[in-house]
VOLUMLO-150230 format. One record per residue: residue number from 0; residue in three letters; x, z, y of N, C-alpha, C in turn. Coordinates in nm, 3 decimals, always signed. Each point is the difference from the previous one (the first is absolute). Example, Ala and Ser with C-alpha at 12.3 -4.5 7.8 and 13.67 -1.06 7.14 Angstrom:
# VOLUMLO-150230
+-----+-----+---------+---------+---------+---------+---------+---------+---------+---------+---------+
:   n : res :    n_px :    n_pz :    n_py :   ca_px :   ca_pz :   ca_py :    c_px :    c_pz :    c_py :
+-----+-----+---------+---------+---------+---------+---------+---------+---------+---------+---------+
:   0 : Ala :  +1.319 :  +0.780 :  -0.569 :  -0.089 :  +0.000 :  +0.119 :  +0.090 :  +0.000 :  +0.120 :
:   1 : Ser :  -0.035 :  -0.072 :  +0.105 :  +0.082 :  +0.006 :  +0.119 :  -0.077 :  +0.073 :  +0.109 :
+-----+-----+---------+---------+---------+---------+---------+---------+---------+---------+---------+
This chain:
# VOLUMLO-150230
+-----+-----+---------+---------+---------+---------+---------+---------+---------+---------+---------+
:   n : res :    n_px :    n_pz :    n_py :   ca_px :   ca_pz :   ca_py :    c_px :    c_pz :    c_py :
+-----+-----+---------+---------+---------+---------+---------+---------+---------+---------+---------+
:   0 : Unk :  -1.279 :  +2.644 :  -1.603 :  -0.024 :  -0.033 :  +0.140 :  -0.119 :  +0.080 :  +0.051 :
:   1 : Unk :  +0.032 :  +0.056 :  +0.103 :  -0.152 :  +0.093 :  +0.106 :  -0.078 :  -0.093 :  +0.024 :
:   2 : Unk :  -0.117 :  +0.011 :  +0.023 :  -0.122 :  -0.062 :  +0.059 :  +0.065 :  -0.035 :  +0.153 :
:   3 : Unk :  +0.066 :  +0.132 :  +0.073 :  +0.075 :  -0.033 :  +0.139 :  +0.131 :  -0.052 :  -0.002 :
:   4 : Unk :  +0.049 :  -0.068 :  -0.093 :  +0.125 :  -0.089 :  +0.008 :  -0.084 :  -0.158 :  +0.070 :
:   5 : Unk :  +0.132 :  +0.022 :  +0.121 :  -0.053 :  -0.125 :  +0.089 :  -0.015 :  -0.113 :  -0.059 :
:   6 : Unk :  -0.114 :  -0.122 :  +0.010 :  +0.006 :  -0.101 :  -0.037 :  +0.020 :  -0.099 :  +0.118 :
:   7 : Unk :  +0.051 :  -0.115 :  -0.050 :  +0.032 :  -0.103 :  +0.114 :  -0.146 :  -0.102 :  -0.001 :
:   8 : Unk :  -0.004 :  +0.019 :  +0.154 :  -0.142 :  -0.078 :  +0.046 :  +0.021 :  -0.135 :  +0.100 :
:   9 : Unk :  -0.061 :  -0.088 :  +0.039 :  +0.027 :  -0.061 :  +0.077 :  +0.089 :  +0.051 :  +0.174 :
:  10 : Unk :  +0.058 :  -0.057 :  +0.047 :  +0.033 :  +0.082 :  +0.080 :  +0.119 :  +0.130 :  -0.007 :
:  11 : Unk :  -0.002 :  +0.076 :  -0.079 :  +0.121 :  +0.112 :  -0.061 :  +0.116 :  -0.050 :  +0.098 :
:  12 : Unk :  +0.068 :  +0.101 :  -0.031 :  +0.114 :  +0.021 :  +0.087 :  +0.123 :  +0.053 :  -0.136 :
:  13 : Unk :  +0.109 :  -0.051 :  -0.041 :  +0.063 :  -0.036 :  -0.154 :  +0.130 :  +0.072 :  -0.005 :
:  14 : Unk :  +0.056 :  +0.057 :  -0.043 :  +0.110 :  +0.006 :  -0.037 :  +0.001 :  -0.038 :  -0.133 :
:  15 : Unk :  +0.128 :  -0.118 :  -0.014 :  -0.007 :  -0.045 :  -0.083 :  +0.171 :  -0.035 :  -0.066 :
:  16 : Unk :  -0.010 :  -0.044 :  -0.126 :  +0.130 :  -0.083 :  -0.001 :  -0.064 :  -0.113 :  -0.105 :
:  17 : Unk :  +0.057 :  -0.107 :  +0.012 :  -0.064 :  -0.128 :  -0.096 :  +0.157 :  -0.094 :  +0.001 :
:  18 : Unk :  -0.119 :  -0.122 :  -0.074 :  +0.161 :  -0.081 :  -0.070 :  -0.128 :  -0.133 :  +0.002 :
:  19 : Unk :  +0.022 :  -0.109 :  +0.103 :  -0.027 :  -0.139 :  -0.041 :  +0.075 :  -0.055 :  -0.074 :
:  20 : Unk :  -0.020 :  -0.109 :  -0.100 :  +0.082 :  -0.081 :  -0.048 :  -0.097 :  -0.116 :  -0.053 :
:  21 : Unk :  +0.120 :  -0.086 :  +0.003 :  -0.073 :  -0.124 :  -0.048 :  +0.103 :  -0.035 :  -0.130 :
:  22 : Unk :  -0.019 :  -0.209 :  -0.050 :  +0.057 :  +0.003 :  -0.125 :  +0.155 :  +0.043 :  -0.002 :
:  23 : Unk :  +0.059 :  -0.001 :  +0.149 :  +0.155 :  -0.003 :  +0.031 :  +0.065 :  +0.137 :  +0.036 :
:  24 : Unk :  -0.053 :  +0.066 :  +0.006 :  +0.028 :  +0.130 :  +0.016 :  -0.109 :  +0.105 :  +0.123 :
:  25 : Unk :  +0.041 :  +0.103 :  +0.008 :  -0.045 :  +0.059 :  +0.139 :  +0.006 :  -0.055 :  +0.151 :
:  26 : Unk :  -0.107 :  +0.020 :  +0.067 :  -0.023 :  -0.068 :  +0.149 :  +0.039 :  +0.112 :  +0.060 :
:  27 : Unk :  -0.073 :  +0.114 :  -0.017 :  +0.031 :  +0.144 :  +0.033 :  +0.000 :  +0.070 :  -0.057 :
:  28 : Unk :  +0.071 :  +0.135 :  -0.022 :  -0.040 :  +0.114 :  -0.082 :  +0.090 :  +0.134 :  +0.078 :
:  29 : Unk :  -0.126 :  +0.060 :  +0.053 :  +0.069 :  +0.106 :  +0.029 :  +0.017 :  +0.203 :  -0.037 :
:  30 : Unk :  +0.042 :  -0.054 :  -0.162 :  -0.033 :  +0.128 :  -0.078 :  +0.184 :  +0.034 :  -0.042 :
:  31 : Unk :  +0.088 :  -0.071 :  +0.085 :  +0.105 :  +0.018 :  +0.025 :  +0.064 :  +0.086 :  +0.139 :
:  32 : Unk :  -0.107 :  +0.006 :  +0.052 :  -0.020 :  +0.052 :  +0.165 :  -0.065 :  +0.064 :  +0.012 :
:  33 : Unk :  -0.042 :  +0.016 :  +0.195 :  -0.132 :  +0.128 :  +0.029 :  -0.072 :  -0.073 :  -0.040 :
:  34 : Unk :  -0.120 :  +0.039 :  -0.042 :  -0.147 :  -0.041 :  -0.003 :  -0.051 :  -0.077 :  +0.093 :
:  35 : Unk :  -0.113 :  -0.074 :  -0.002 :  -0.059 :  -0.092 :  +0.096 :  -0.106 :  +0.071 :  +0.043 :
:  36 : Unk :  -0.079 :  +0.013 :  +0.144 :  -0.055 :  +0.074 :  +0.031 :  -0.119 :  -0.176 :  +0.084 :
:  37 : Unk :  -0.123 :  -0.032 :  -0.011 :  -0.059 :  -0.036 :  +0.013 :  -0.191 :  +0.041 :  +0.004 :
:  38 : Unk :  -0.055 :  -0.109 :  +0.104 :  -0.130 :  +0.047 :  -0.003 :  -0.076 :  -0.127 :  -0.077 :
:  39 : Unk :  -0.114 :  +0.021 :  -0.139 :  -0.043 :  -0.118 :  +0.028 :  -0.093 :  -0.093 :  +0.067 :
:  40 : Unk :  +0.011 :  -0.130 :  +0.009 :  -0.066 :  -0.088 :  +0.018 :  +0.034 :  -0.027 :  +0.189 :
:  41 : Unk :  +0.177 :  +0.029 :  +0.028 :  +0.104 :  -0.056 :  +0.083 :  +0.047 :  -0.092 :  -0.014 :
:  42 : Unk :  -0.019 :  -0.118 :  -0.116 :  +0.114 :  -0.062 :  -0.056 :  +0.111 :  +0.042 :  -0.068 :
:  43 : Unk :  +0.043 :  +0.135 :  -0.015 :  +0.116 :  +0.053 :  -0.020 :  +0.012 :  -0.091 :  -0.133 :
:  44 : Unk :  -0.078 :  -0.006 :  -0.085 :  -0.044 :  -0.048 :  -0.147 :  -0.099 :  -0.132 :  -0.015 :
:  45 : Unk :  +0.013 :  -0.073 :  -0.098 :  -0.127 :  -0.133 :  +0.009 :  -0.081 :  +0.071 :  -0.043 :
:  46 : Unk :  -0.157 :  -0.040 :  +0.036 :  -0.136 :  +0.080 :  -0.036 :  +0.018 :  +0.012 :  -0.159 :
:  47 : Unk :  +0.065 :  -0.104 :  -0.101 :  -0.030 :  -0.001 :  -0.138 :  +0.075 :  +0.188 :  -0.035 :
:  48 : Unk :  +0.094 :  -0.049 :  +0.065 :  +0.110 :  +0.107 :  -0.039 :  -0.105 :  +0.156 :  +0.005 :
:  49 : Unk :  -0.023 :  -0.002 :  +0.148 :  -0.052 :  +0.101 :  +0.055 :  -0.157 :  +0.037 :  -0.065 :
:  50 : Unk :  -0.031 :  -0.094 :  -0.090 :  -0.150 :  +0.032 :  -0.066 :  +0.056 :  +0.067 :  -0.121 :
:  51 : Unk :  +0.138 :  -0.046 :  -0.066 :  -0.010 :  +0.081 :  -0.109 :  +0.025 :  +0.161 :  +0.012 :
:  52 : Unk :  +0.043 :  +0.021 :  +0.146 :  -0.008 :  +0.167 :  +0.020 :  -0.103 :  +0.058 :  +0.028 :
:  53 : Unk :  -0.066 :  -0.042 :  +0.042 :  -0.140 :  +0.054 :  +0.008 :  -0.045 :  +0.045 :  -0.127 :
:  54 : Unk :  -0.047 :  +0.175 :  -0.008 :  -0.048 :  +0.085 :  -0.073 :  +0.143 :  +0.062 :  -0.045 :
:  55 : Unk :  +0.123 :  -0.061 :  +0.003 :  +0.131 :  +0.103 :  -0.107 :  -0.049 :  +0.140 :  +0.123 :
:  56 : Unk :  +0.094 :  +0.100 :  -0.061 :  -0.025 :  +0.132 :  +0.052 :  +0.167 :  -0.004 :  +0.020 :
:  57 : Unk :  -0.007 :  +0.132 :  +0.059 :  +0.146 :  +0.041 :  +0.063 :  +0.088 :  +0.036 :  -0.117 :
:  58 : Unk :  +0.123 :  -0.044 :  -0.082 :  +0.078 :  +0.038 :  -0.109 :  -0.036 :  -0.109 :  -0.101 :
:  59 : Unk :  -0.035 :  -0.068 :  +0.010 :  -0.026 :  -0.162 :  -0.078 :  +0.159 :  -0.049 :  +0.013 :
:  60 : Unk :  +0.015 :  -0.048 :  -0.167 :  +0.075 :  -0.104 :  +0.012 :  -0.025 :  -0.098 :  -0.118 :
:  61 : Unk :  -0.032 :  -0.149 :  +0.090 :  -0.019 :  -0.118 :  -0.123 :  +0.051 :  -0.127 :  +0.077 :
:  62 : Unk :  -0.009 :  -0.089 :  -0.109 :  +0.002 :  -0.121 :  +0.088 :  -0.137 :  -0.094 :  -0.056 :
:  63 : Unk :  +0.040 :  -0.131 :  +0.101 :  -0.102 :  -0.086 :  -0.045 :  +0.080 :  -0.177 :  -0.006 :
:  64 : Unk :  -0.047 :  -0.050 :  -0.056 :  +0.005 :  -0.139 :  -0.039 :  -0.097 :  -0.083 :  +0.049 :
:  65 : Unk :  +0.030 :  -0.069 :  +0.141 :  -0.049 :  -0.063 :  +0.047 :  -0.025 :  -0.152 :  -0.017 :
:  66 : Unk :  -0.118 :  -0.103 :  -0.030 :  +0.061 :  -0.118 :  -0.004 :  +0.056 :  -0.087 :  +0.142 :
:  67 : Unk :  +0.043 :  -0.135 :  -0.104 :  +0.057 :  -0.059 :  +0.079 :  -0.062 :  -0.063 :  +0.161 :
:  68 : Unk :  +0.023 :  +0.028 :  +0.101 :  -0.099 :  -0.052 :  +0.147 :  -0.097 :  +0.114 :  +0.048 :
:  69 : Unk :  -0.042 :  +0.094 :  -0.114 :  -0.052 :  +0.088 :  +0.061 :  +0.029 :  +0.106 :  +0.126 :
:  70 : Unk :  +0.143 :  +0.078 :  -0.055 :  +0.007 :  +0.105 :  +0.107 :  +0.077 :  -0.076 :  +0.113 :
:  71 : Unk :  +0.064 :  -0.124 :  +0.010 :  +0.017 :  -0.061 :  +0.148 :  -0.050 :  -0.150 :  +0.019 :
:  72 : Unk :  -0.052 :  -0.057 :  -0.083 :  -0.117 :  -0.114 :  +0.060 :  +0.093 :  -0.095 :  -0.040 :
:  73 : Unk :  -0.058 :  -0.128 :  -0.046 :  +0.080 :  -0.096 :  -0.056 :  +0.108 :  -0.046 :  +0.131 :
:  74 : Unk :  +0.063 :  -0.076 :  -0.040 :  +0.124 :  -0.068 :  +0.084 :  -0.045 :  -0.139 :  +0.053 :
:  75 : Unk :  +0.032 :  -0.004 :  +0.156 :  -0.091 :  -0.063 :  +0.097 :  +0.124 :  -0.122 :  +0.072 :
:  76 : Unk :  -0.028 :  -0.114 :  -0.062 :  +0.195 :  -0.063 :  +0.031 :  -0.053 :  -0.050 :  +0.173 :
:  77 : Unk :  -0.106 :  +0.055 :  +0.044 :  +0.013 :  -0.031 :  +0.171 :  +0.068 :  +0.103 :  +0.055 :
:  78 : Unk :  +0.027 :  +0.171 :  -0.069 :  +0.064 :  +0.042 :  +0.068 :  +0.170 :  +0.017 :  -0.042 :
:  79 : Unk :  +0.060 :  -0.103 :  -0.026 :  +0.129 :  -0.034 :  -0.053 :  +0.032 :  -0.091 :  +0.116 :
:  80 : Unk :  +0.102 :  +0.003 :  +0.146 :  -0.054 :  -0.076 :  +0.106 :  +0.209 :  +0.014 :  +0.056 :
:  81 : Unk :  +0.044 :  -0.178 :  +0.040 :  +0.077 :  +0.045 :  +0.050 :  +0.031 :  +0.051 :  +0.147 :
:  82 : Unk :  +0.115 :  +0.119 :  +0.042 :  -0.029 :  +0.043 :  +0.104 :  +0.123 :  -0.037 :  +0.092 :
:  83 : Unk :  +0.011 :  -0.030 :  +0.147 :  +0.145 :  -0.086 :  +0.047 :  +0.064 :  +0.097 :  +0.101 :
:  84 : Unk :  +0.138 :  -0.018 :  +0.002 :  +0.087 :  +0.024 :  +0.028 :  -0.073 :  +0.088 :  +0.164 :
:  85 : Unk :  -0.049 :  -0.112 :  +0.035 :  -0.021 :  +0.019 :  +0.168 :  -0.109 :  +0.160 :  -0.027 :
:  86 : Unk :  -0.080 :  +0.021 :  -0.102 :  -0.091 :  +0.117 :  -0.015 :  +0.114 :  +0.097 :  -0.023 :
:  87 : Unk :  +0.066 :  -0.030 :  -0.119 :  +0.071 :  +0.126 :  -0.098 :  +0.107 :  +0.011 :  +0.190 :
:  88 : Unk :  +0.020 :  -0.085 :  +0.093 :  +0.078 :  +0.002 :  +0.100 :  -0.089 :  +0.147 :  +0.065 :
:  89 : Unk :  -0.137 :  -0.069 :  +0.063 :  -0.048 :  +0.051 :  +0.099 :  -0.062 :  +0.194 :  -0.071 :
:  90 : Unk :  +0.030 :  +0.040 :  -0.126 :  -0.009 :  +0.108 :  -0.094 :  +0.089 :  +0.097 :  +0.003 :
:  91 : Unk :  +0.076 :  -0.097 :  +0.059 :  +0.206 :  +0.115 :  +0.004 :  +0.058 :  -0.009 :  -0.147 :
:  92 : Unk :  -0.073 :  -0.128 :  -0.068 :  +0.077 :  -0.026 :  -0.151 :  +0.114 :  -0.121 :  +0.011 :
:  93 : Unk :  +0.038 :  -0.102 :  +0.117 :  +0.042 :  -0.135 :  -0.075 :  +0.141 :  +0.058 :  -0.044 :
:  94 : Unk :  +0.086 :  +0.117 :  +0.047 :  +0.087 :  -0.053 :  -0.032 :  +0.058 :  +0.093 :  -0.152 :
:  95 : Unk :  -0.144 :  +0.025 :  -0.110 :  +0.020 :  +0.046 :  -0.120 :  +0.040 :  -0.100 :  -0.105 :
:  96 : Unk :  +0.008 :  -0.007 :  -0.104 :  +0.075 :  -0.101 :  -0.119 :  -0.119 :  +0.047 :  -0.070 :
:  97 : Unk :  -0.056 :  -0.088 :  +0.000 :  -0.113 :  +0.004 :  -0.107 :  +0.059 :  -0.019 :  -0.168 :
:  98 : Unk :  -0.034 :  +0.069 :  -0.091 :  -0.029 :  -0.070 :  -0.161 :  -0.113 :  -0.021 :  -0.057 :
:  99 : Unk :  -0.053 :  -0.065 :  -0.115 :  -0.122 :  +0.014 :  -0.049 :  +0.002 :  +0.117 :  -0.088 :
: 100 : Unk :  -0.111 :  +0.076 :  -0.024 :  -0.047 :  +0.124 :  -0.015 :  +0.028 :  +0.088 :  +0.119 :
: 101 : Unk :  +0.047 :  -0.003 :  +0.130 :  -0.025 :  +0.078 :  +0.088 :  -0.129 :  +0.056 :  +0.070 :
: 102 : Unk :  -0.023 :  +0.145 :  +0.058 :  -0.121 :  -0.009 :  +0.046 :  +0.017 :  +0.048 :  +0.157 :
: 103 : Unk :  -0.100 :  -0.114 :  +0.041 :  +0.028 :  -0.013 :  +0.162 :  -0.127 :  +0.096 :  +0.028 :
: 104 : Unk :  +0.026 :  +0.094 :  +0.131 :  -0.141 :  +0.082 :  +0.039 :  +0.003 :  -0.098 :  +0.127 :
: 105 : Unk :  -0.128 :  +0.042 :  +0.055 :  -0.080 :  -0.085 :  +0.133 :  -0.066 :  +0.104 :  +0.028 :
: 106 : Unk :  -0.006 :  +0.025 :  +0.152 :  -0.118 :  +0.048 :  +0.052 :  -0.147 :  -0.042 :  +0.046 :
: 107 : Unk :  -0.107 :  +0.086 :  -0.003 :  -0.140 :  -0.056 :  +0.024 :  +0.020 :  -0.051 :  +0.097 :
: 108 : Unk :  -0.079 :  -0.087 :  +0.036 :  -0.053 :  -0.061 :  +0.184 :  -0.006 :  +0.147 :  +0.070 :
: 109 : Unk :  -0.055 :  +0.081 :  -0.044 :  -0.054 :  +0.127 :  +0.082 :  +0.100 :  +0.088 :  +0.011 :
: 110 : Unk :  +0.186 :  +0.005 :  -0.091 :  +0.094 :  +0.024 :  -0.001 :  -0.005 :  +0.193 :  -0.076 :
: 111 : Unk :  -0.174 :  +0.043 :  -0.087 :  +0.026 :  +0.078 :  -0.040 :  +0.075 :  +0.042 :  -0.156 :
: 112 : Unk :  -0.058 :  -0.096 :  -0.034 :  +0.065 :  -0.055 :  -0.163 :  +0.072 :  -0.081 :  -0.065 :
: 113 : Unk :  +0.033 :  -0.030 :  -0.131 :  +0.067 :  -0.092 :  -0.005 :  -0.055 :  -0.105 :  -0.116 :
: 114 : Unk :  +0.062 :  -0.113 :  -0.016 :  -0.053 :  -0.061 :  -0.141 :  +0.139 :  -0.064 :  -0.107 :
: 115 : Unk :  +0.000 :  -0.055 :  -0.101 :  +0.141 :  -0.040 :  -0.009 :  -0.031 :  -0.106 :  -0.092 :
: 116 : Unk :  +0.121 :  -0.110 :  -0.017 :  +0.016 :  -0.083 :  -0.092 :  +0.097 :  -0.012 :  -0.045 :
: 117 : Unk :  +0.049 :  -0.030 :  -0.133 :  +0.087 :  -0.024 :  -0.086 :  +0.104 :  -0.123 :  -0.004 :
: 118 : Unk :  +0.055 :  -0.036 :  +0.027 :  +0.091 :  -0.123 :  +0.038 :  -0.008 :  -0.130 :  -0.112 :
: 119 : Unk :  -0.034 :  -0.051 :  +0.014 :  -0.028 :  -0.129 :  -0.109 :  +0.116 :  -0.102 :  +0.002 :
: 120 : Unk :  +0.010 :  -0.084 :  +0.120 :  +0.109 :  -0.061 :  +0.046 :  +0.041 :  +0.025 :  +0.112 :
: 121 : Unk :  +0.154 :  -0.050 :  +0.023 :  +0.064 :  +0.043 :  +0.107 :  +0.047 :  -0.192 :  +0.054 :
: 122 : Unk :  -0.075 :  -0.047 :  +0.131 :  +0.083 :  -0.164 :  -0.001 :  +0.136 :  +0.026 :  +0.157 :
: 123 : Unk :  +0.111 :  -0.030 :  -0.068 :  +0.077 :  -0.012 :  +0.082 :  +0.027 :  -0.112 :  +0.053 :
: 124 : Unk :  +0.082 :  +0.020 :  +0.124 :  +0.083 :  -0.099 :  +0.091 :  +0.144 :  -0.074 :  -0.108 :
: 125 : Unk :  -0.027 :  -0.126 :  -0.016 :  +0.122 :  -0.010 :  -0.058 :  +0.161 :  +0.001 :  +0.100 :
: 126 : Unk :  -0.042 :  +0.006 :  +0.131 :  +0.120 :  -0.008 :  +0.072 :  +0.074 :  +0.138 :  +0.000 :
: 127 : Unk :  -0.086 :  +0.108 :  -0.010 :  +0.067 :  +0.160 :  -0.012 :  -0.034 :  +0.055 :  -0.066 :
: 128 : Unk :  -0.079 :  -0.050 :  -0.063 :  -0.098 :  +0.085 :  -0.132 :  -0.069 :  +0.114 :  +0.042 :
: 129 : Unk :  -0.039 :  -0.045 :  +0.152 :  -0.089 :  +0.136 :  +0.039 :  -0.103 :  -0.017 :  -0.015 :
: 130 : Unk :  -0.087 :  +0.111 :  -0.042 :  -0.148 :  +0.008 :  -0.035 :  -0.117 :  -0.073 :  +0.139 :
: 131 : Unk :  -0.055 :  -0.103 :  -0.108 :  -0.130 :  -0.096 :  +0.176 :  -0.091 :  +0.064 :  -0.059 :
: 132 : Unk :  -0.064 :  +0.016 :  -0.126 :  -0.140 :  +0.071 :  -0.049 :  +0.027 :  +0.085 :  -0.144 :
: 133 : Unk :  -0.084 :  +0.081 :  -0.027 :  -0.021 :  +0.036 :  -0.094 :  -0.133 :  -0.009 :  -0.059 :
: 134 : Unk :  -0.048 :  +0.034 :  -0.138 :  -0.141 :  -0.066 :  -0.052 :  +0.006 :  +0.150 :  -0.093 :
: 135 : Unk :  -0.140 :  +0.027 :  +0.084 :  -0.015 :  +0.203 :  -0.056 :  -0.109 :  -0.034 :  -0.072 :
: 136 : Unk :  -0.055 :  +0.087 :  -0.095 :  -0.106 :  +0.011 :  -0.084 :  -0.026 :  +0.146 :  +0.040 :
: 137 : Unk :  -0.203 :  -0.011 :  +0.077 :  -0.030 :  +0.120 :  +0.042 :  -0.111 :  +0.104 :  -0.067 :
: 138 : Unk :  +0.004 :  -0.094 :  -0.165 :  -0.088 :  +0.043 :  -0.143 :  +0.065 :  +0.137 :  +0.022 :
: 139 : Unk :  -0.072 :  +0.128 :  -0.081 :  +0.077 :  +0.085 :  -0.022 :  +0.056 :  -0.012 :  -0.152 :
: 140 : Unk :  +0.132 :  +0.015 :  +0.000 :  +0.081 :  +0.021 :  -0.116 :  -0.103 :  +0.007 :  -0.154 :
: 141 : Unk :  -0.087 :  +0.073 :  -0.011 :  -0.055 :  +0.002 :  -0.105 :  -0.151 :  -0.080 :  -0.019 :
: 142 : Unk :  -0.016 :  -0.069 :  +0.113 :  -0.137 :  -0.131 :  +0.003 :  +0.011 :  -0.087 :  -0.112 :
: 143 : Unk :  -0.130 :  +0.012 :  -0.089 :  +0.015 :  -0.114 :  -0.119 :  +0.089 :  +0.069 :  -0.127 :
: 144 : Unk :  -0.025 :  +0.133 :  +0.029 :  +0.120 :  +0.039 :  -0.082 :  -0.092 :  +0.150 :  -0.083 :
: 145 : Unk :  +0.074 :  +0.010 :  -0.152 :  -0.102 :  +0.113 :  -0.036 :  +0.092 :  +0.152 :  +0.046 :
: 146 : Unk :  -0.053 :  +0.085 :  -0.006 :  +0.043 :  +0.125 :  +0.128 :  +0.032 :  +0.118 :  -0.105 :
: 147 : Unk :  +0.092 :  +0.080 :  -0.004 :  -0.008 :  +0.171 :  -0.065 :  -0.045 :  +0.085 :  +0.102 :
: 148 : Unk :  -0.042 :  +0.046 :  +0.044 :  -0.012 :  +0.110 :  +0.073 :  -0.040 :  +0.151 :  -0.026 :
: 149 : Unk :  +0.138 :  +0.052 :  +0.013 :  -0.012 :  +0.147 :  -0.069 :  +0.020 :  +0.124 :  +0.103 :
: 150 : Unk :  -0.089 :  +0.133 :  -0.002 :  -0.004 :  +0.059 :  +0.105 :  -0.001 :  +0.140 :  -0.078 :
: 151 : Unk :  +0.049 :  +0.102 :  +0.117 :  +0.005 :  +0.160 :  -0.086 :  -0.063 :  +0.039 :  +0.139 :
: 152 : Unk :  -0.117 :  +0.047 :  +0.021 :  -0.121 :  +0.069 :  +0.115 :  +0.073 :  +0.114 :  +0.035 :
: 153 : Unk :  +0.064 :  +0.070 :  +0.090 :  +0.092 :  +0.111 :  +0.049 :  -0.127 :  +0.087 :  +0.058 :
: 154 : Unk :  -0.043 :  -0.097 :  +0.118 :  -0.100 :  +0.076 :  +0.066 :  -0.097 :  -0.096 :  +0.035 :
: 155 : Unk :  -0.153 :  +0.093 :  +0.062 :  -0.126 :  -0.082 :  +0.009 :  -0.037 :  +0.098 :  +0.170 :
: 156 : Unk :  -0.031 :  -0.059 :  +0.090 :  -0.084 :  +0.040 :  +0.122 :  -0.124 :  -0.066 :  +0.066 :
+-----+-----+---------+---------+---------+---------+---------+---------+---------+---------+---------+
């Protein structure tokens, strides 16, 4: 490695490809695809994640073994919340068929972003069996959970 092979600093600008996973398999991995192109300390990544890149250089490839709650924060059962018909209505969702493990997106209040939850339960109407609420969990997938996270550094800016 050169003394001028880029290193990743706070802030950097990434080309990247990586692979989350937890005990159940992969959350993401996109070393099957294009590369991920990110800046840090956007959120693109949780800060844990994003501290272990700090210092790799450009042409790195490792992973890391994260524990459990660290790289997304333990699991918070206030944000596991059910949501009703008349919302998923006023969203342009009521007239979807929910299952559990589905993932519902929402937009911000401010309508630039989004957030999502995972479908927990679905309570129907017994007269048509149409969906009155659903009960989302808005933990992320790997909260409370121990993490792989493996990355190959493409590029550093």
């Amino acid at each position: 490695m050169s003394p001028d092979t880029p290193r990743i600093q706070a802030g950097s600008f990434l080309t990247l490809h990586y692979r989350l996973a937890g005990p159940n398999g992969d959350i993401i991995n996109t070393f099957s695809g294009p590369p991920a192109t990110l800046s840090l300390g956007t959120g693109a990544l949780s800060p844990a994640v994003e501290q272990r890149l700090i210092g790799l250089t450009e042409g790195t490839r490792t992973a890391f073994d994260i524990p459990a709650g660290v790289a997304f924060g333990e699991r918070n059962p206030e944000m596991t919340q059910w949501v009703s018909k008349k919302l998923l209505h006023d969203l342009g969702e009521a007239d979807t068929d929910y299952a559990v493990g589905d993932v519902v997106q929402f937009p911000t209040p401010d309508g630039r972003a989004s957030y999502a939850g995972a479908v927990q339960q679905v309570r129907r109407n017994p007269a048509d069996n149409s969906v009155e609420a659903i009960q989302l969990d808005f933990n992320h997938p790997l909260a409370s959970q121990p993490v792989t996270f493996e990355v190959h550094v493409i590029g550093v800016l």
